[in-house]
PyMOL CGO cylinders between C-alpha atoms (Angstrom):
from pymol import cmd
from pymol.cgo import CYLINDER

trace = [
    CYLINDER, 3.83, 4.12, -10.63, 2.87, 3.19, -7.15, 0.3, 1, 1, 1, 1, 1, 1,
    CYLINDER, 2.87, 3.19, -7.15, 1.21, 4.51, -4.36, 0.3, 1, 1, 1, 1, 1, 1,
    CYLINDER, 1.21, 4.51, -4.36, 1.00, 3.69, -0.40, 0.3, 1, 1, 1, 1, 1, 1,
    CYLINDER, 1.00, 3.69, -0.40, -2.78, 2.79, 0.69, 0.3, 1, 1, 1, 1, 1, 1,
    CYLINDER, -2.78, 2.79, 0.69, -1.58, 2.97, 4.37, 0.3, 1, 1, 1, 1, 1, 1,
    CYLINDER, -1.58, 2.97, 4.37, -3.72, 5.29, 6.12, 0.3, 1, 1, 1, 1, 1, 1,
    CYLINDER, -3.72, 5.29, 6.12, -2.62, 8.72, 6.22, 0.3, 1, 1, 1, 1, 1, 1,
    CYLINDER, -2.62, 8.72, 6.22, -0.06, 8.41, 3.55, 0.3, 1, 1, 1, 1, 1, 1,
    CYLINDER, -0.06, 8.41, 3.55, -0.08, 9.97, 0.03, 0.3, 1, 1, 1, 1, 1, 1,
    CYLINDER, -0.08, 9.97, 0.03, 3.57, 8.95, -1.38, 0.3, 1, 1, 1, 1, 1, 1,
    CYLINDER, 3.57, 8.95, -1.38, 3.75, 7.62, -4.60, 0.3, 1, 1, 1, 1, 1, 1,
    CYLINDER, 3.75, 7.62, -4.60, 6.50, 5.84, -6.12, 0.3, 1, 1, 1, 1, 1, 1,
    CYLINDER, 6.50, 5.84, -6.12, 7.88, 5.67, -10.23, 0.3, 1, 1, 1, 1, 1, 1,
    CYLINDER, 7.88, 5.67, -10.23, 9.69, 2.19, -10.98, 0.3, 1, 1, 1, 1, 1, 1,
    CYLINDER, 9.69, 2.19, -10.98, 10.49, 3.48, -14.27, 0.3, 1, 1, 1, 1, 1, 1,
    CYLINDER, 10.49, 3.48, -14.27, 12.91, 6.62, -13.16, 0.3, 1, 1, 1, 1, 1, 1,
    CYLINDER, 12.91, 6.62, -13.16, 13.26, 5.10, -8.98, 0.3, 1, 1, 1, 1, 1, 1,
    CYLINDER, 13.26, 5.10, -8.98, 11.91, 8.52, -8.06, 0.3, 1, 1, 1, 1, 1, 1,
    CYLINDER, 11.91, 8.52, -8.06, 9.72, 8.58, -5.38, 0.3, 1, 1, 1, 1, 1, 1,
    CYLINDER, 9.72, 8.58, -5.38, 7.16, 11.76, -4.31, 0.3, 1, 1, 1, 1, 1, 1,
    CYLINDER, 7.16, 11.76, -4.31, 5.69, 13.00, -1.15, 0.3, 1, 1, 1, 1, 1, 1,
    CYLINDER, 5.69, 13.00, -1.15, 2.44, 13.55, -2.91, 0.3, 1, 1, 1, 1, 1, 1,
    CYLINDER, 2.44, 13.55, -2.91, 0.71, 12.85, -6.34, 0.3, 1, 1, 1, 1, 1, 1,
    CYLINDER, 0.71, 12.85, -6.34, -2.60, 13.26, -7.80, 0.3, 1, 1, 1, 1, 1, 1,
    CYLINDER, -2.60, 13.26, -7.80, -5.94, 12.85, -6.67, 0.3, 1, 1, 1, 1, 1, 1,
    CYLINDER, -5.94, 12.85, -6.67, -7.00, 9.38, -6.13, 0.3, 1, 1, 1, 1, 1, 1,
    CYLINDER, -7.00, 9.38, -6.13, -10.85, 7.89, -6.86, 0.3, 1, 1, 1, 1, 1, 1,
    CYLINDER, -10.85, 7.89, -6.86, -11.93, 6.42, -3.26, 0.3, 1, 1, 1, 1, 1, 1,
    CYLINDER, -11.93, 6.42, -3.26, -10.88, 4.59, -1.20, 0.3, 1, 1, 1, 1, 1, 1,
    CYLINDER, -10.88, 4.59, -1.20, -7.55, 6.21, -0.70, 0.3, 1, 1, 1, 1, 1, 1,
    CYLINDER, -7.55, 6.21, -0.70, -6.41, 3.79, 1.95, 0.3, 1, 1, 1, 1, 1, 1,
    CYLINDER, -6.41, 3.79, 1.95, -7.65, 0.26, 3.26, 0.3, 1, 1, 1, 1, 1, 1,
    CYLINDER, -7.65, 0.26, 3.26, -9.80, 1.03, 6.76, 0.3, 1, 1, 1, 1, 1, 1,
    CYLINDER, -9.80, 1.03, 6.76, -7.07, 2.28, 9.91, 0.3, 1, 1, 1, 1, 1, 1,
    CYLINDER, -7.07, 2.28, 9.91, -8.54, -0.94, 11.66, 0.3, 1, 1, 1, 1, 1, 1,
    CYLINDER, -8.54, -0.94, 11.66, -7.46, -3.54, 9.07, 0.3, 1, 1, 1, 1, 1, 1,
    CYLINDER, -7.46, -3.54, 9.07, -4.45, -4.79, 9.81, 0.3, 1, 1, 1, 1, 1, 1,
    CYLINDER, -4.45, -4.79, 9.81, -2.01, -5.58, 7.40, 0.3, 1, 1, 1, 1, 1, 1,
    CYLINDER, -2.01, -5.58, 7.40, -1.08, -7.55, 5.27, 0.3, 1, 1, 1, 1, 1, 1,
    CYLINDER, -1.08, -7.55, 5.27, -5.22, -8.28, 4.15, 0.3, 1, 1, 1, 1, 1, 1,
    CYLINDER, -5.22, -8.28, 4.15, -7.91, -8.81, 6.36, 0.3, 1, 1, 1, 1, 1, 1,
    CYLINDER, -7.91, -8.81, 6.36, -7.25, -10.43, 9.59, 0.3, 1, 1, 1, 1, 1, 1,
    CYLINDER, -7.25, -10.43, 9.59, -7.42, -14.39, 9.78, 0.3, 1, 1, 1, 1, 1, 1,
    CYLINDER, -7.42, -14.39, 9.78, -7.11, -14.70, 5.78, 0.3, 1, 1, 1, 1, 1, 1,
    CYLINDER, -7.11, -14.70, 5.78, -3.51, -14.14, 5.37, 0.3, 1, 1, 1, 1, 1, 1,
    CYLINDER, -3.51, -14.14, 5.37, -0.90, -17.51, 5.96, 0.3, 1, 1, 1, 1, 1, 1,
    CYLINDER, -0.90, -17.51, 5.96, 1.35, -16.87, 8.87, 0.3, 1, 1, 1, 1, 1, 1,
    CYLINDER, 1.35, -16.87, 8.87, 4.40, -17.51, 6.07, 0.3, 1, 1, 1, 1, 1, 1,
    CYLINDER, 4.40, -17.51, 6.07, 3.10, -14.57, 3.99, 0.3, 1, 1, 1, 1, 1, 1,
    CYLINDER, 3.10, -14.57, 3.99, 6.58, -12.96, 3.39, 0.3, 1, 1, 1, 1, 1, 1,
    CYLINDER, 6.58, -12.96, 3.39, 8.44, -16.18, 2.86, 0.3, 1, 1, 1, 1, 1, 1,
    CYLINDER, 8.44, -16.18, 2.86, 6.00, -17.15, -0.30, 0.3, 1, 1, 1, 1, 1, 1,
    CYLINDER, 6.00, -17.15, -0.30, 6.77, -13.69, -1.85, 0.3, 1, 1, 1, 1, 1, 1,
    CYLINDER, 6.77, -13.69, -1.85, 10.18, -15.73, -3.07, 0.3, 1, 1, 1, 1, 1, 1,
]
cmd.load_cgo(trace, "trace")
């Protein structure tokens, strides 16, 4: 089970039974990484060919 830490978002995602939810349970804080961190990770400490090393 999965769930989004975009800001504002609450889905939450079972790869198990591929069901996905608008909302789950309560998380422990933070629920989301700060609205002015970009993404992917913290600005300046992610490699420009991020998605290609996912494989």
């Amino acid at each position: 089970m999965i769930r989004s830490f975009e800001p504002g978002e609450t889905w939450f995602y079972d790869y198990e039974t591929s069901q996905a939810y608008a909302s789950g349970p309560p998380l422990a804080p933070p629920e989301s990484h700060p609205a002015d961190q970009p993404t992917p990770g913290p600005e300046g400490r992610v490699p420009k060919d991020w998605a290609d090393r996912l494989g």
